[in-house]
C-alpha positions in Angstrom: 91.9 228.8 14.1 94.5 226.8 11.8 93.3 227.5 8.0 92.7 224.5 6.1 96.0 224.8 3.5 97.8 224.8 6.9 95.6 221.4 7.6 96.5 220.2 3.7 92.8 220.4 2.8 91.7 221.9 -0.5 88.5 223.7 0.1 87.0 226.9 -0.8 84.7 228.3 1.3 82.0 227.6 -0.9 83.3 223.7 -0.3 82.5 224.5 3.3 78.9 225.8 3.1 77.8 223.0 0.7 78.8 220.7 3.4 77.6 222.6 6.7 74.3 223.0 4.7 73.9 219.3 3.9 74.9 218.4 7.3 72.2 220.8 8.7 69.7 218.9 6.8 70.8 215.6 8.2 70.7 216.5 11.6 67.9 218.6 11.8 65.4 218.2 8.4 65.6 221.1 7.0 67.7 224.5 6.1 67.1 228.0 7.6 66.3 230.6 5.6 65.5 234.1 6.4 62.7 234.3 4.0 60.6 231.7 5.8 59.1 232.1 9.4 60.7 230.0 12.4 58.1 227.6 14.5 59.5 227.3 18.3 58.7 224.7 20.4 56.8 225.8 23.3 59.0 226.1 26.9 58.2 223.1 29.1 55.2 223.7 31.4 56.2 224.9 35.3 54.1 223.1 37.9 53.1 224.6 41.2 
């Protein structure tokens, strides 16, 4: 993986989880935490 000062960009890695974190929230609603339960969707039905 090139590093980012390789790349010329000036981010910390706190820079980074800001960002993955906001993006997370677009795409999917909401952030995951450890602290709160996780709802799964139920499998799709098999039909005989």
């Amino acid at each position: 993986m090139t590093s980012f000062a390789k790349l010329g960009i000036n981010a910390s890695m706190a820079d980074l989880d800001h960002a993955l974190e906001a993006a997370w929230r677009t795409v999917f609603g909401s952030t995951p935490s450890a602290l709160s339960p996780v709802e799964l969707t139920p499998g799709p039905v098999e039909f005989a």
